[in-house]
OpenMM code with the backbone's topology and positions (N, CA, C; nanometers):
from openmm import Vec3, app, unit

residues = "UNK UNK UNK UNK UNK UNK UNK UNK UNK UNK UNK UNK UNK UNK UNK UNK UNK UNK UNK UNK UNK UNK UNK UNK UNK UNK UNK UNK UNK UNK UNK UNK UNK UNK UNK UNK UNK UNK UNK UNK UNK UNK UNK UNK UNK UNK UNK UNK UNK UNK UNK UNK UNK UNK UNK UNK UNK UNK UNK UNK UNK UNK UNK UNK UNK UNK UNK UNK UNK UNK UNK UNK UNK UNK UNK UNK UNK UNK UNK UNK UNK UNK UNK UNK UNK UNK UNK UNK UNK UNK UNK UNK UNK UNK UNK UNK UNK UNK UNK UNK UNK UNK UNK UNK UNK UNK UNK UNK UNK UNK UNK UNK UNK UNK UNK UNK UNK UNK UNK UNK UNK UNK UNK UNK UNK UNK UNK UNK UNK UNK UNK UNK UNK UNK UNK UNK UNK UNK UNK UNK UNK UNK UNK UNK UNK UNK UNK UNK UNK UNK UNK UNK UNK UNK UNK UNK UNK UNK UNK UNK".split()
positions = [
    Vec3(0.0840, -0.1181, 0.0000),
    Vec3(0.0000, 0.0000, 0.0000),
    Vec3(0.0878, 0.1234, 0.0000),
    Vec3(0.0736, 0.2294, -0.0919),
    Vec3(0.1356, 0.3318, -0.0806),
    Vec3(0.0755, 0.4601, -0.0362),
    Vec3(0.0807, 0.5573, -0.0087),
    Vec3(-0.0193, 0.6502, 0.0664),
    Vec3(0.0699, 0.7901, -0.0168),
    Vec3(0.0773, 0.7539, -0.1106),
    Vec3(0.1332, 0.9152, -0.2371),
    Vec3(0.2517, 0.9124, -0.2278),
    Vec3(0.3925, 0.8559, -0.1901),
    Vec3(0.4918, 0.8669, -0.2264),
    Vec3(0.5501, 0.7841, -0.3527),
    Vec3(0.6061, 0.8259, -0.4083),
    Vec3(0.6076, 0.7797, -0.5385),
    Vec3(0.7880, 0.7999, -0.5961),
    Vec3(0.8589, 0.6045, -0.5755),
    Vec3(0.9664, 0.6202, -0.5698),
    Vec3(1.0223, 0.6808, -0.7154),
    Vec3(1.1607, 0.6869, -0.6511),
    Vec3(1.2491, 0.8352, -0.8069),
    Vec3(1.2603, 0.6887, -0.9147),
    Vec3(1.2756, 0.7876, -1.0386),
    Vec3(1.2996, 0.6990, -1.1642),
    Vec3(1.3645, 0.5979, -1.1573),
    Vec3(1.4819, 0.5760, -1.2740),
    Vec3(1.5806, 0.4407, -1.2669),
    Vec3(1.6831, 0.4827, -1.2042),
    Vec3(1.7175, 0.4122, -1.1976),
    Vec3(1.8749, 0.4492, -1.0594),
    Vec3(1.9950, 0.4746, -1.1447),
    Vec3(2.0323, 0.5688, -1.1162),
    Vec3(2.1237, 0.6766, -1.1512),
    Vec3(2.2573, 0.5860, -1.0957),
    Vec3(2.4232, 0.6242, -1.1964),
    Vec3(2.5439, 0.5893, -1.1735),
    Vec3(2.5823, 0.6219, -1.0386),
    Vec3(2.6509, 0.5884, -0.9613),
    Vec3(2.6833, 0.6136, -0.8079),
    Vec3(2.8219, 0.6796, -0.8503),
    Vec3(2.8521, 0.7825, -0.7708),
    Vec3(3.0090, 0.8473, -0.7690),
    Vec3(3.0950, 0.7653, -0.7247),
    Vec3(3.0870, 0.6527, -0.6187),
    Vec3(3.1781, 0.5271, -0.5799),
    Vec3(3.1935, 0.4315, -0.7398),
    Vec3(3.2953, 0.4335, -0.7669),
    Vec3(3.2775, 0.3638, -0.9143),
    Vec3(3.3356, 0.2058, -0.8387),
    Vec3(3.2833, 0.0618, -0.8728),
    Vec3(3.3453, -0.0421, -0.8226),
    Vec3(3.4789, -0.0804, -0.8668),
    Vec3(3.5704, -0.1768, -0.7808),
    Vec3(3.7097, -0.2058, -0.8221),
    Vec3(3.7194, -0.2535, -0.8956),
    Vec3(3.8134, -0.2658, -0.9140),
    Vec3(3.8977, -0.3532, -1.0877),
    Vec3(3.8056, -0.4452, -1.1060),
    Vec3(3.7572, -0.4895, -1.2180),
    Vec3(3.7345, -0.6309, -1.1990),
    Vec3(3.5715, -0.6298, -1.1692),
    Vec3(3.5290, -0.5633, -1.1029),
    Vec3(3.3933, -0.6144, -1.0645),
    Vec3(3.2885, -0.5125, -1.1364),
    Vec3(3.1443, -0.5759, -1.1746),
    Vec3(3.0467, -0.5316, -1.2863),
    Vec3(2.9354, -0.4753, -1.1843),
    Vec3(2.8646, -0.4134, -1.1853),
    Vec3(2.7645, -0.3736, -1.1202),
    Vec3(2.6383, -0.3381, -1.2382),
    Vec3(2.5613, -0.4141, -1.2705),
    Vec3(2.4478, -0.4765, -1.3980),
    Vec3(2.3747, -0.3486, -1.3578),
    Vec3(2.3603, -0.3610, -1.2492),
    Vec3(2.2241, -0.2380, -1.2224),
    Vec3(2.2197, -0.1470, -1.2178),
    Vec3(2.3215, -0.0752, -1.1870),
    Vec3(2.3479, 0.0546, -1.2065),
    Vec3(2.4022, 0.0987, -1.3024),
    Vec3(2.4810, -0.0007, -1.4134),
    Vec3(2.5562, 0.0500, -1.5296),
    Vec3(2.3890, 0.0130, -1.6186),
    Vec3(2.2873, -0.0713, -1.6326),
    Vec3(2.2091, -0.0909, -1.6985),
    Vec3(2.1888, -0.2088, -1.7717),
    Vec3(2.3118, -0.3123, -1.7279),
    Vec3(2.3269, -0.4250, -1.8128),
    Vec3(2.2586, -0.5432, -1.7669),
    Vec3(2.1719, -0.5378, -1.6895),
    Vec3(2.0806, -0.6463, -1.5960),
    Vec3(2.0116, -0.7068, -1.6675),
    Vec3(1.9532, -0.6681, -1.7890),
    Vec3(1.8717, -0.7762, -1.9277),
    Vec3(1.9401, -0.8228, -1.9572),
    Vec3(2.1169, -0.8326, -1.9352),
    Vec3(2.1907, -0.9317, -1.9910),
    Vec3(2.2313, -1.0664, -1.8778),
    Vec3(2.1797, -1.0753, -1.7843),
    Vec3(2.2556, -1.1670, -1.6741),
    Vec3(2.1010, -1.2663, -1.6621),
    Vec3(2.1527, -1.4095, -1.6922),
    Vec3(2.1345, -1.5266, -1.6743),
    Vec3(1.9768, -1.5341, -1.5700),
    Vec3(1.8895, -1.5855, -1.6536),
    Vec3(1.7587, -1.6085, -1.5576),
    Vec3(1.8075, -1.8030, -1.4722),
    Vec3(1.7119, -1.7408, -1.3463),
    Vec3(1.7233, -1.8276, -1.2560),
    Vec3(1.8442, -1.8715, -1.1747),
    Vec3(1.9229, -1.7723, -1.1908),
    Vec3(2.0166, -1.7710, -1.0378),
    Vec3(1.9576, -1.7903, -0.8971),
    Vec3(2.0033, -1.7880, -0.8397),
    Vec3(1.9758, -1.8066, -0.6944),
    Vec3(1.8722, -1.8990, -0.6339),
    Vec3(1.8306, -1.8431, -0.5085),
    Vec3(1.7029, -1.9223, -0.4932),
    Vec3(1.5560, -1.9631, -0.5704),
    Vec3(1.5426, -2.0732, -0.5401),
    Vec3(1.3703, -2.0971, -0.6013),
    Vec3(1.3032, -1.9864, -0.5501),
    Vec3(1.1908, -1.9475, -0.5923),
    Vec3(1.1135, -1.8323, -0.5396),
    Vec3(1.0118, -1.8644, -0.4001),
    Vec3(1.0103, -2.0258, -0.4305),
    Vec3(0.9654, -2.0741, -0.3070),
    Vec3(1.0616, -2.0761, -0.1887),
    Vec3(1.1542, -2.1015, -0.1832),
    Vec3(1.2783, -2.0657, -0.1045),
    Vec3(1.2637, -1.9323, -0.0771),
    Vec3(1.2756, -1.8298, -0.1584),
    Vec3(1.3012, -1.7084, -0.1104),
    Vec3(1.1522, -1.6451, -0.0590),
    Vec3(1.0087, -1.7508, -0.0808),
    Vec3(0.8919, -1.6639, -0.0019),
    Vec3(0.9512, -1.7158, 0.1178),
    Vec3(0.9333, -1.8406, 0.1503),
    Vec3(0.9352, -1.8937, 0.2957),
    Vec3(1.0867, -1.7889, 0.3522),
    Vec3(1.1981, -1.7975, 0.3297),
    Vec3(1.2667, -1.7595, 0.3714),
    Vec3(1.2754, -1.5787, 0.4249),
    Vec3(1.1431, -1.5293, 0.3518),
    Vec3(1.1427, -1.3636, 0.3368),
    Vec3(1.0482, -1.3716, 0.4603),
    Vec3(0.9565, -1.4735, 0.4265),
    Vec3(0.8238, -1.4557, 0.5446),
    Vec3(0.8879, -1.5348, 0.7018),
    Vec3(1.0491, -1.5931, 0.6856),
    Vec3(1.0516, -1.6626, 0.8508),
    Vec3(1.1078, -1.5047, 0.8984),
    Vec3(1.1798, -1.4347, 0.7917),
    Vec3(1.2668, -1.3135, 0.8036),
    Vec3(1.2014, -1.2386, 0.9046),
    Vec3(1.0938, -1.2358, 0.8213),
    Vec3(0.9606, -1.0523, 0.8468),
    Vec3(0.9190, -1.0908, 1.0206),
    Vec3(0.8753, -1.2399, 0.9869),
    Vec3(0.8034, -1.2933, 1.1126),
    Vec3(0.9125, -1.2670, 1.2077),
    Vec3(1.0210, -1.3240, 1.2246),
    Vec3(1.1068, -1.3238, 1.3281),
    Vec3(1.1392, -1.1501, 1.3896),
    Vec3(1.1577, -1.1229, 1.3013),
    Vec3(1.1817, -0.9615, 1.2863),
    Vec3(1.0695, -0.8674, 1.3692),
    Vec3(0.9376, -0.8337, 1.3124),
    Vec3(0.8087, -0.8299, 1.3915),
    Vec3(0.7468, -0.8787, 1.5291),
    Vec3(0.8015, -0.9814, 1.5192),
    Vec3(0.7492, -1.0399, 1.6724),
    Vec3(0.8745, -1.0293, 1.7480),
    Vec3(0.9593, -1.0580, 1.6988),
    Vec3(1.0725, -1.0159, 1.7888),
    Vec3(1.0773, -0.8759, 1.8842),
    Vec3(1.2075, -0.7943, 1.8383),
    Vec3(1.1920, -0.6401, 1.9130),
    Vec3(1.1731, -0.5611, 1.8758),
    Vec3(1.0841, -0.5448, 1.7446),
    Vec3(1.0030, -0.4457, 1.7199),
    Vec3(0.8262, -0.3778, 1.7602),
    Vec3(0.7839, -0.4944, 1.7802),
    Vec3(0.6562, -0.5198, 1.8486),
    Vec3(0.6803, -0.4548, 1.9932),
    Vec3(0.7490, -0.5701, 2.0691),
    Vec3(0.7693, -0.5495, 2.2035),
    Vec3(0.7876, -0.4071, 2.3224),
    Vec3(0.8603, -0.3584, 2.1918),
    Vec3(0.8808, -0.2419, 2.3073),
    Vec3(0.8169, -0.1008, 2.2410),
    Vec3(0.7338, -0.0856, 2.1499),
    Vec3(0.6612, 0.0204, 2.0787),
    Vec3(0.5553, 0.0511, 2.2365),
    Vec3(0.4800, -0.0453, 2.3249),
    Vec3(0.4077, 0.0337, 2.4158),
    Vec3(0.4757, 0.1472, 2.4988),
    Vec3(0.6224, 0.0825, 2.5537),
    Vec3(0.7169, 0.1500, 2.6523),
    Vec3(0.7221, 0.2776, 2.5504),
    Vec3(0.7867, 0.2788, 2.4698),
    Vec3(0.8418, 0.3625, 2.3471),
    Vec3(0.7272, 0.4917, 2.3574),
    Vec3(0.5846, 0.4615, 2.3077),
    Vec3(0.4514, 0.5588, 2.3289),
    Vec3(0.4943, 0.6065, 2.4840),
    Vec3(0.4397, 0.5588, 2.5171),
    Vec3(0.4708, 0.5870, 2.7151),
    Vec3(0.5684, 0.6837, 2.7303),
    Vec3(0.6962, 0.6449, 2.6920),
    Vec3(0.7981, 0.7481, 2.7576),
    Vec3(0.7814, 0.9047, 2.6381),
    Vec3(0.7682, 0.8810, 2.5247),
    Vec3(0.7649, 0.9968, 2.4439),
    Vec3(0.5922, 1.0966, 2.4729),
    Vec3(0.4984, 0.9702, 2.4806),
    Vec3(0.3929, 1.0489, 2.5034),
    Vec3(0.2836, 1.0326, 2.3797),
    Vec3(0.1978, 1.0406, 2.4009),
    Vec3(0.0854, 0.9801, 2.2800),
    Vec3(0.1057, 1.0618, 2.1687),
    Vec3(0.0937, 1.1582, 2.1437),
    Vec3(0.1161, 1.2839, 2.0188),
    Vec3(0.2574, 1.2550, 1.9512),
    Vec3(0.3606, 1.2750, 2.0289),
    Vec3(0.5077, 1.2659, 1.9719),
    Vec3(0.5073, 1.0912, 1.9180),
    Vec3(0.4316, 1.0048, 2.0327),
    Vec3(0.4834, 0.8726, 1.9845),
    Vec3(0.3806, 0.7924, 1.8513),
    Vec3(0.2965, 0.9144, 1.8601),
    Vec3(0.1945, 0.8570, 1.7073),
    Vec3(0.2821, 0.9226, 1.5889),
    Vec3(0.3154, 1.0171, 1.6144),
    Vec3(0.3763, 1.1091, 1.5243),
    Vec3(0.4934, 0.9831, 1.4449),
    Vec3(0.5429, 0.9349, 1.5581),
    Vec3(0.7175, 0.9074, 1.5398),
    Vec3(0.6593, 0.7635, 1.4378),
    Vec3(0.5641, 0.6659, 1.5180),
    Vec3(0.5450, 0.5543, 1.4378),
    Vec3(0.4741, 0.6279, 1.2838),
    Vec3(0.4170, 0.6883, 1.2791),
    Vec3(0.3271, 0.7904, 1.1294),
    Vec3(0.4654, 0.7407, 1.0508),
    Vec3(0.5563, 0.8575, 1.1287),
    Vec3(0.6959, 0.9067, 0.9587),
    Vec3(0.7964, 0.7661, 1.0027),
    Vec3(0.7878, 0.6890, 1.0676),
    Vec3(0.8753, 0.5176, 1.0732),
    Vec3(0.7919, 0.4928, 0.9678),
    Vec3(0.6494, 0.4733, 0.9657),
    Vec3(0.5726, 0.3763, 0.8552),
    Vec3(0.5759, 0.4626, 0.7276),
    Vec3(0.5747, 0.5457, 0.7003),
    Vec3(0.6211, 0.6234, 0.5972),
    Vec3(0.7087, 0.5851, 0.5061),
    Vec3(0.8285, 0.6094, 0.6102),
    Vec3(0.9324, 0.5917, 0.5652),
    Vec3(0.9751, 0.4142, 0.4751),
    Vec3(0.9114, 0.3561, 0.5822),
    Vec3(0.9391, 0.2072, 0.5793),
    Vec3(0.8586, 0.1754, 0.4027),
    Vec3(0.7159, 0.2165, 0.3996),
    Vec3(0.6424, 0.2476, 0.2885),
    Vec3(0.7005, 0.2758, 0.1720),
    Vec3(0.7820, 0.3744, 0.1702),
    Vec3(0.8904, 0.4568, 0.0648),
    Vec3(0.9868, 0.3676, 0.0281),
    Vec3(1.0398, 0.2935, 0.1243),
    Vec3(1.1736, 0.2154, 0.0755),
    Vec3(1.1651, 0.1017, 0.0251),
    Vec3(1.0269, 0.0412, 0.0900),
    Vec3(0.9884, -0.0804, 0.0291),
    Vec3(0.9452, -0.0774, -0.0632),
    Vec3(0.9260, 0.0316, -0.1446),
    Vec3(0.8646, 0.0658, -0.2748),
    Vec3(0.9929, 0.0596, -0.3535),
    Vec3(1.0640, 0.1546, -0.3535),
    Vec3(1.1826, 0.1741, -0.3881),
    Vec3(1.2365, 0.0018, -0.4387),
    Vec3(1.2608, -0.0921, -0.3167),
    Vec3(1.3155, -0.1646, -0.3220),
    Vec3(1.2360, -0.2619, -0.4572),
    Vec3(1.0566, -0.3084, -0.4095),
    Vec3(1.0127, -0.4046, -0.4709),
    Vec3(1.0225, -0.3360, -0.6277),
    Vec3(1.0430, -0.1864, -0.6460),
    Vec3(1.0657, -0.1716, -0.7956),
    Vec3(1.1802, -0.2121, -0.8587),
    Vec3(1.2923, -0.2050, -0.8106),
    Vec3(1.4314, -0.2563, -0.8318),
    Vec3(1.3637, -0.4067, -0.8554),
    Vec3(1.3270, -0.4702, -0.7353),
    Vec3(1.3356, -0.5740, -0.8002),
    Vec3(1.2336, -0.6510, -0.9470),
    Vec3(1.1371, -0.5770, -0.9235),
    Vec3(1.0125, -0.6271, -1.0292),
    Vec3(1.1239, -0.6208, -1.2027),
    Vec3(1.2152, -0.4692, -1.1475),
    Vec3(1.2657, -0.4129, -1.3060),
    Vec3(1.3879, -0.5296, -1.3156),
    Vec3(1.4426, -0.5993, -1.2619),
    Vec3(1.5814, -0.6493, -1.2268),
    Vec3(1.5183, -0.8389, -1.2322),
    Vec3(1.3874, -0.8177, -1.1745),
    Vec3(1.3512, -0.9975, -1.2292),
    Vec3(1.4626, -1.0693, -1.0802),
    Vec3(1.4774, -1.0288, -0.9974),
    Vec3(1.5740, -1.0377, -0.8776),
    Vec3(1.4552, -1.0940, -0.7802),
    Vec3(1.4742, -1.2237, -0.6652),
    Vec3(1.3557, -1.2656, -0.6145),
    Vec3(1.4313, -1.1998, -0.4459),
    Vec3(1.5359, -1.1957, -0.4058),
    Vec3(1.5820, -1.1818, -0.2776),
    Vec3(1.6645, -1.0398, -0.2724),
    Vec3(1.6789, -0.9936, -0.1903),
    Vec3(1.7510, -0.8179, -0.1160),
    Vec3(1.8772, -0.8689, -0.1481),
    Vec3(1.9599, -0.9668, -0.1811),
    Vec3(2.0718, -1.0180, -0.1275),
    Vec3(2.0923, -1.0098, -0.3050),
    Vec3(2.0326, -1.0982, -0.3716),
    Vec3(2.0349, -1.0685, -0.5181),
    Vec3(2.0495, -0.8992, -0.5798),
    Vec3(1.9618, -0.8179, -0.5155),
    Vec3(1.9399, -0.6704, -0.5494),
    Vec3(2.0968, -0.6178, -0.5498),
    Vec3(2.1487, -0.6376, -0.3798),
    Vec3(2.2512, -0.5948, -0.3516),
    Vec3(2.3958, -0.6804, -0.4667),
    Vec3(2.3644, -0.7458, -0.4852),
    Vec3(2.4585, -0.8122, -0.5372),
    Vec3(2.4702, -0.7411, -0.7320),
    Vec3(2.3605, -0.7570, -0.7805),
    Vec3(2.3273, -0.6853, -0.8740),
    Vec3(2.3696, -0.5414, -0.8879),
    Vec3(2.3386, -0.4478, -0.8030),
    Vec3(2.3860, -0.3340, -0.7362),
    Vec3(2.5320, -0.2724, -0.7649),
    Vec3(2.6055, -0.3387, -0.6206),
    Vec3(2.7462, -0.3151, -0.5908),
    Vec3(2.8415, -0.4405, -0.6211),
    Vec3(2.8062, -0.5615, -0.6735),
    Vec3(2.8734, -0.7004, -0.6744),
    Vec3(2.8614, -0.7614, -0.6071),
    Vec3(2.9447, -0.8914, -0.5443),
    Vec3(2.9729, -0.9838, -0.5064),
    Vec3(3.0186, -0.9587, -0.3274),
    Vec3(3.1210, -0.8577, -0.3297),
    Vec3(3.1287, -0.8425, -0.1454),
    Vec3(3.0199, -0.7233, -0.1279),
    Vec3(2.9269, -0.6747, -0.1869),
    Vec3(2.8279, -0.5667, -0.0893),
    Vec3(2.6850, -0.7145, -0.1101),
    Vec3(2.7012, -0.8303, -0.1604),
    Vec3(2.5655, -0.9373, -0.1015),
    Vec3(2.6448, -0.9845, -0.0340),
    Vec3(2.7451, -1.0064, 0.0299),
    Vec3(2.8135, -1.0987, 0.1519),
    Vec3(2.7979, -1.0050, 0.2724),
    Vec3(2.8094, -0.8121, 0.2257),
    Vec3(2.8088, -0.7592, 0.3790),
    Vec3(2.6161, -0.7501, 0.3803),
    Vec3(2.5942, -0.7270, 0.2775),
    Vec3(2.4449, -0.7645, 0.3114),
    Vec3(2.3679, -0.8822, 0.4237),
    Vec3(2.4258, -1.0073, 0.3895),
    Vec3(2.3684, -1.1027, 0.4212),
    Vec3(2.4341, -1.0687, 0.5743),
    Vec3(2.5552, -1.0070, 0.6115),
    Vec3(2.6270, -1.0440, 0.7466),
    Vec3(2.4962, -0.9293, 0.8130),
    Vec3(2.4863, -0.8466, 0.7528),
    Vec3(2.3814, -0.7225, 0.8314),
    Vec3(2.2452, -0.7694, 0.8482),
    Vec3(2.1892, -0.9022, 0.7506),
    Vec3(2.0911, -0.9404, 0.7778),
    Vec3(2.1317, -1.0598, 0.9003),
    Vec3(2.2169, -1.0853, 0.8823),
    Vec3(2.2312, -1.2205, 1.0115),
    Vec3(2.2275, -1.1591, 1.1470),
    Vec3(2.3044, -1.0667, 1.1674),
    Vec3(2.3244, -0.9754, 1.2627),
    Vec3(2.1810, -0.9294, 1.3257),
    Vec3(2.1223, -0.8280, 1.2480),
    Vec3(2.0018, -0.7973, 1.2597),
    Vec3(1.9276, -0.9103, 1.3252),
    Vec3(1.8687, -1.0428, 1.2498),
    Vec3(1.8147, -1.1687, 1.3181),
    Vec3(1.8607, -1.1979, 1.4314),
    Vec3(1.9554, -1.2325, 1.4653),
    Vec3(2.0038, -1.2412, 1.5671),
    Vec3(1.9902, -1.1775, 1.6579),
    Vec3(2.0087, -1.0025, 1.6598),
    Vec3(1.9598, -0.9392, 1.7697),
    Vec3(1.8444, -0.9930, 1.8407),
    Vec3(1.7617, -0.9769, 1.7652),
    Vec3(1.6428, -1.0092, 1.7406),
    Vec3(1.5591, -1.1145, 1.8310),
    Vec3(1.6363, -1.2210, 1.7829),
    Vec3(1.6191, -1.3571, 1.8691),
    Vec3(1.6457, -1.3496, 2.0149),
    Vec3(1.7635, -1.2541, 2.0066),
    Vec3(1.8447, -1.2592, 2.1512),
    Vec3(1.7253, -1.1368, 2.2352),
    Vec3(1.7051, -1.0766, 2.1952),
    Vec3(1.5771, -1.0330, 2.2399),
    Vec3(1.4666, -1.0777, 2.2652),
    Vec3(1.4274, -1.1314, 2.1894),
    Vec3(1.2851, -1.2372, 2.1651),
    Vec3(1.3089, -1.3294, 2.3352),
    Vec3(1.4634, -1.3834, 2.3470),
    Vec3(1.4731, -1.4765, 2.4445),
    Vec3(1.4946, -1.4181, 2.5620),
    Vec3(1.5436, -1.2862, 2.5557),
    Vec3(1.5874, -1.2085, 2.6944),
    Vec3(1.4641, -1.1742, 2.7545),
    Vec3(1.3750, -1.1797, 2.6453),
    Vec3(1.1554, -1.1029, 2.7095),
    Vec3(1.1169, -1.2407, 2.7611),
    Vec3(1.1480, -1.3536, 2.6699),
    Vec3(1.0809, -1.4900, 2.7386),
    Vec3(1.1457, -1.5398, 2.8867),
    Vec3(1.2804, -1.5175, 2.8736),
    Vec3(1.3043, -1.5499, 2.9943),
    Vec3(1.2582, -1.4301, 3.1383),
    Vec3(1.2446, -1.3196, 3.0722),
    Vec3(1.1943, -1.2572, 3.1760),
    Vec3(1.0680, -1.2856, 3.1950),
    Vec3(0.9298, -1.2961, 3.1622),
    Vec3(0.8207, -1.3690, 3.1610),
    Vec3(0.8369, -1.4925, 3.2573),
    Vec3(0.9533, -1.5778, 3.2164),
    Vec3(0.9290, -1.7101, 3.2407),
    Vec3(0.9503, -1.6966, 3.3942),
    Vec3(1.0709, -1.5575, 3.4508),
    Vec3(1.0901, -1.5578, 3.5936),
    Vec3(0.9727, -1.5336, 3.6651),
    Vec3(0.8915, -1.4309, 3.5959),
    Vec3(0.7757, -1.4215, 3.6437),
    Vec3(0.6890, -1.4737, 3.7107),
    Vec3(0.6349, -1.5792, 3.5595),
    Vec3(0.5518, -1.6674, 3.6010),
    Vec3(0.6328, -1.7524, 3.6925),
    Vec3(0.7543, -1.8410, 3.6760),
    Vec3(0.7502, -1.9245, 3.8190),
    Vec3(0.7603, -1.8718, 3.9716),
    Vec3(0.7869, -1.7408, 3.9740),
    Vec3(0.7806, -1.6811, 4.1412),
    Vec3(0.5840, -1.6789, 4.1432),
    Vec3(0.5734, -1.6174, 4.0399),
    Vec3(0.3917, -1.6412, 4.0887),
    Vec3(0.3659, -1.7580, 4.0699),
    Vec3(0.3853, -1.8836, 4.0585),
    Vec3(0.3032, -1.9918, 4.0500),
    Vec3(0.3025, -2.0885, 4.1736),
    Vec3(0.3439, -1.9536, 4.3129),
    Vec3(0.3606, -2.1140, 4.3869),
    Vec3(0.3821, -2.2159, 4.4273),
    Vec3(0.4652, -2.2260, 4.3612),
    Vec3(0.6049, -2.3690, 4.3288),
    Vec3(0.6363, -2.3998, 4.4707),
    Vec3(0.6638, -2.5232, 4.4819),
    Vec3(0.7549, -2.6075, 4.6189),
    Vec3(0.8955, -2.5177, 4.6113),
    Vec3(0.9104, -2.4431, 4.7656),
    Vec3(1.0511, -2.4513, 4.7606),
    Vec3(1.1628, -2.4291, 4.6592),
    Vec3(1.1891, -2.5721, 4.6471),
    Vec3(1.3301, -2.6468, 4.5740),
    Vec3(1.2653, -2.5871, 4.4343),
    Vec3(1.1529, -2.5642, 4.4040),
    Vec3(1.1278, -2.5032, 4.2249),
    Vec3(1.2296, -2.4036, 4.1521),
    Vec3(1.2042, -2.3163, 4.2788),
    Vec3(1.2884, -2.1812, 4.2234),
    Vec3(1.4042, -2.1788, 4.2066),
] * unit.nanometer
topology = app.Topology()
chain = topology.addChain("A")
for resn in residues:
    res = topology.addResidue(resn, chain)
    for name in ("N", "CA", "C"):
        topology.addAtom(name, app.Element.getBySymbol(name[0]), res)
């Protein structure tokens, strides 16, 4: 869903020109020339986009948006999520056009297409990273919960 932003044309040459040796299809324009069906199956890359989003969402982004309202205050903290979803809106536009024009099924493909071969390796390390936080969050809220519930449940003694 877009709400009137409307991403910029085709993507323009970058002033970083890449090193010796390495092609960048997408930005020089040569991407109708590179090989269909690289990478993942597209079934691979839904499941793998949707464990992404899921993990991501329920993880520590969800979690702490009530605290987040609370400490900023209802006005500032509607405001702040408004221009986050905005923003988020804009880029994902941006992005799914790159890829629709590029025939590219994964972010990792885009990037690779893009800048080459080491900007989809620091890609993928920023997406691992990212997950990971993530998780480690996800587990730092469960285990706090979990202390919770066993001091309230009453437990024998030796439980705790």
């Amino acid at each position: 869903m877009t709400v009137g932003i409307k991403p910029p044309g085709p993507v323009q040459k970058m002033a970083a020109t890449p090193s010796e040796g390495e092609t960048t299809p997408l930005i020089d324009g040569d991407w109708k020339d590179t090989p269909e069906g690289e990478g993942p199956s597209s079934s691979k890359a839904l499941r793998s986009s949707a464990f992404a989003l899921c993990l991501a969402v329920a993880g520590s982004s969800v979690l702490p948006i009530p605290h987040a309202v609370y400490n900023t205050g209802i006005v500032l903290g509607f405001v702040s999520i408004l221009v986050i979803a905005l923003v988020n809106d804009y880029t994902g536009s941006i992005i799914l056009d790159c890829a629709c024009q590029t025939g590219r099924k994964s972010y990792e493909e885009l990037a690779e297409l893009a800048y080459g071969y080491r900007f989809r390796v620091f890609t993928q390390c920023c997406l691992i990273t990212l997950l990971f936080g993530n998780l480690c969050g996800s587990l730092a809220a469960m285990g706090e919960a979990a202390c919770v519930a066993v001091k309230t449940a009453h437990l024998p003694h030796n439980w705790e």
